[in-house]
N, C-alpha and C positions, 0 to 999 in steps of 0.2 A: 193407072189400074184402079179397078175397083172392089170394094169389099161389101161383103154383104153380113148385116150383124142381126145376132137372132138371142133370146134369152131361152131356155129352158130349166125346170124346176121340178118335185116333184117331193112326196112327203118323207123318201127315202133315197138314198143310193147304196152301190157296190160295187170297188170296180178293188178286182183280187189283187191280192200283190204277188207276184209271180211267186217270191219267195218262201210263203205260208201253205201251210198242210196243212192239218187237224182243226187247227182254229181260222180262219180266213181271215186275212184282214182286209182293209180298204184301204185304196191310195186318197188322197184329200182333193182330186177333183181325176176328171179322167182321161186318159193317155190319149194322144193325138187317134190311134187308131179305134179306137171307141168312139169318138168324136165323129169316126168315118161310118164307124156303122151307126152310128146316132143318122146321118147326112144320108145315109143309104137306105137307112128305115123310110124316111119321108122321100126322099127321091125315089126310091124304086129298084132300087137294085138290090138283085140277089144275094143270099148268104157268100158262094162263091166268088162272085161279081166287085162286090164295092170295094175291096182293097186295092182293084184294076183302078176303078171307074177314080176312087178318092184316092190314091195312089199320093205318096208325098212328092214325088215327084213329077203329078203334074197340077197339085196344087198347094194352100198356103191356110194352115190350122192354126188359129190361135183360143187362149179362152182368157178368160177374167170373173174372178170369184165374188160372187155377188151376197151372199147369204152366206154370215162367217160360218168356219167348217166347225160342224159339231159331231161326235164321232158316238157313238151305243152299241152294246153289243147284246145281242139275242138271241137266244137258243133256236135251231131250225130243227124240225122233225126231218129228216130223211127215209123213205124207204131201206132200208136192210136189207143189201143182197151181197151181202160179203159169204155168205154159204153157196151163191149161185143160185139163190132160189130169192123167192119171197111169200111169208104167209101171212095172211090176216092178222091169226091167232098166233100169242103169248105162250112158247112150250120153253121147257128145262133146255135145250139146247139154243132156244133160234127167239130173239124178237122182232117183231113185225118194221120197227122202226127203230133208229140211232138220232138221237142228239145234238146237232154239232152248233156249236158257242159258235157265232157270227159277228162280225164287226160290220155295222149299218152307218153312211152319212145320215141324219138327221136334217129337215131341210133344208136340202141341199138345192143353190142357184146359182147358174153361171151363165154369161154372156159366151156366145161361141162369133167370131170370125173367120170370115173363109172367102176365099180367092182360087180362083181356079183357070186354067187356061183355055178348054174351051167352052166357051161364050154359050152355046144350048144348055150344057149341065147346069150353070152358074142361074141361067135364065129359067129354066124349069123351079130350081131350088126357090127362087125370089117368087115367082108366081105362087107355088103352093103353100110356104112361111105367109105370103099376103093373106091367102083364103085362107086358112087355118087347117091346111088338109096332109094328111099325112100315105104311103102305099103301105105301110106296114105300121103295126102297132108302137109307137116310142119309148124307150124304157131307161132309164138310168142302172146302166149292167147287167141286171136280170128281169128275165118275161115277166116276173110279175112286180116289178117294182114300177109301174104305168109314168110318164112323165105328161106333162103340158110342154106347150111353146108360144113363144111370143113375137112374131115379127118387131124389127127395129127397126131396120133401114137399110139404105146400099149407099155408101161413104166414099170419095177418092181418097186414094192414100197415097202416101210420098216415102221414100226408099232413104234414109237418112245415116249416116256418120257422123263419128265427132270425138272429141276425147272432153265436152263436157258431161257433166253431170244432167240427166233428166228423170222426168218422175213417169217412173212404168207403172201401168194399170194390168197388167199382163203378169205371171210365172217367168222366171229368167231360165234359159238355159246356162249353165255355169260354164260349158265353153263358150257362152257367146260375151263373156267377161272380159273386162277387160283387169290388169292385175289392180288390187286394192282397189275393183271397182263398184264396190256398195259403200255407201254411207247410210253408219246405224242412226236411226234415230228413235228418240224419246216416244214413248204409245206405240210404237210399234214392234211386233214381233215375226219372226224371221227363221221360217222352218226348210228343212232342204229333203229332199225324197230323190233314190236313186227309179229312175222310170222309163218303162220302154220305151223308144222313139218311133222306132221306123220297126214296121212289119209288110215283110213281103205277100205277095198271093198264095203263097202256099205257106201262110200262117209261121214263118221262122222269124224271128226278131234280130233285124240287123243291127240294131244301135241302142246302147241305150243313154242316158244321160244324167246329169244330179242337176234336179231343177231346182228351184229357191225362190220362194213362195210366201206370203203375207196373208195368215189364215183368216185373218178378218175381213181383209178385199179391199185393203188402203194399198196406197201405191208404194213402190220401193225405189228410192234415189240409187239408180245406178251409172255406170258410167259403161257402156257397153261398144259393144266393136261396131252392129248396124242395129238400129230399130226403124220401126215405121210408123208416121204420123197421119193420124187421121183427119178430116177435113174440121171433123167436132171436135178434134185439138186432142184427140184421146191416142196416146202411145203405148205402142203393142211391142211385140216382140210373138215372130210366130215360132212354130217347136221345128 
């Protein structure tokens, strides 16, 4: 099989945590299904569409954190229509706009991998990543947070077992563990986030996961059930 790897980057991110309200925060890089409409932006498929099209199950997400996560937070204006209405103008009952304290990445870069099963999508995707062309505008979570992209390459990959120890370049999924299967090591740190996996076409969130992560984008000595190696010798683990 093969994989096809792309960088994207951009001076900001946002990707909500399902769990916040009032103040938003950020997950520290972004959930496999954002990843899909990241892949749907540039391929061309509709808002409805690409959950189909990039669907997990009939293809193969991974990422890797390239530009350690740094994390800010900034107040966003919002429009004001908690009365049902909206005015310009500042009265005793109604302001025109609300406040809301935001959590932003800071720039933010990650390598995305992706495998797919049929061969036209997969083939469209590598054509347009070459020319640098995108069907719809790219963004890191929100419209107006603009992103870049950067073609890589298209790599064979290998389906691999083991009960040794190898060094992920990848986010672990923590069932994909195996027991007492991380070894900590010295410089490195080692964050874990509960995150949605899998969403269906009609926008429900079937899965979610605790993935475990190296915020800076060094690798993490695990010992895992499967990973996959790539031909550049670089090991993933997809979500």
């Amino acid at each position: 099989m093969k994989v096809l790897v792309f960088d994207i980057w951009g001076d900001y991110g946002h990707f909500r945590k399902f769990y916040t309200t009032s103040s938003p925060l950020t997950f520290s890089f972004p959930p496999p299904f954002t990843i899909a409409g990241i892949l749907g932006a540039i391929y061309g498929s509709g808002k409805d569409e690409y959950l189909k099209v990039f669907s997990m199950d009939r293809c193969k997400i991974a990422l890797r954190i390239i530009n350690p996560v740094k994390k800010v937070r900034m107040g966003i204006n919002l429009i004001n229509t908690k009365d049902g209405h909206w005015t310009l103008y500042s009265s005793q009952y109604h302001e025109p706009r609300t406040q809301i304290l935001t959590e932003f990445l800071k720039n933010p870069c990650f390598r995305i991998y992706f495998a797919h099963e049929v061969p036209e999508v997969f083939e469209r995707l590598e054509k347009l990543l070459k020319e640098h062309k995108c069907t719809y505008t790219v963004s890191l979570g929100l419209s107006e947070l603009i992103a870049d992209f950067k073609y890589v390459g298209v790599f064979d990959f290998e389906q691999k077992s083991g009960t040794e120890l190898v060094e992920i370049h990848t986010p672990i999924k923590e069932t994909n563990l195996r027991e007492n299967g991380i070894e900590i090591e010295m410089n490195k740190r080692y964050f874990k986030e509960k995150m949605p996996i899998k969403m269906n076409s009609e926008r429900i969130i079937e899965k979610y996961d605790d993935v475990i992560f190296e915020p800076d984008g060094k690798t993490i000595k695990a010992n895992v059930k499967e990973y996959y190696q790539l031909e550049n010798g670089e090991i993933i683990n997809f979500f």
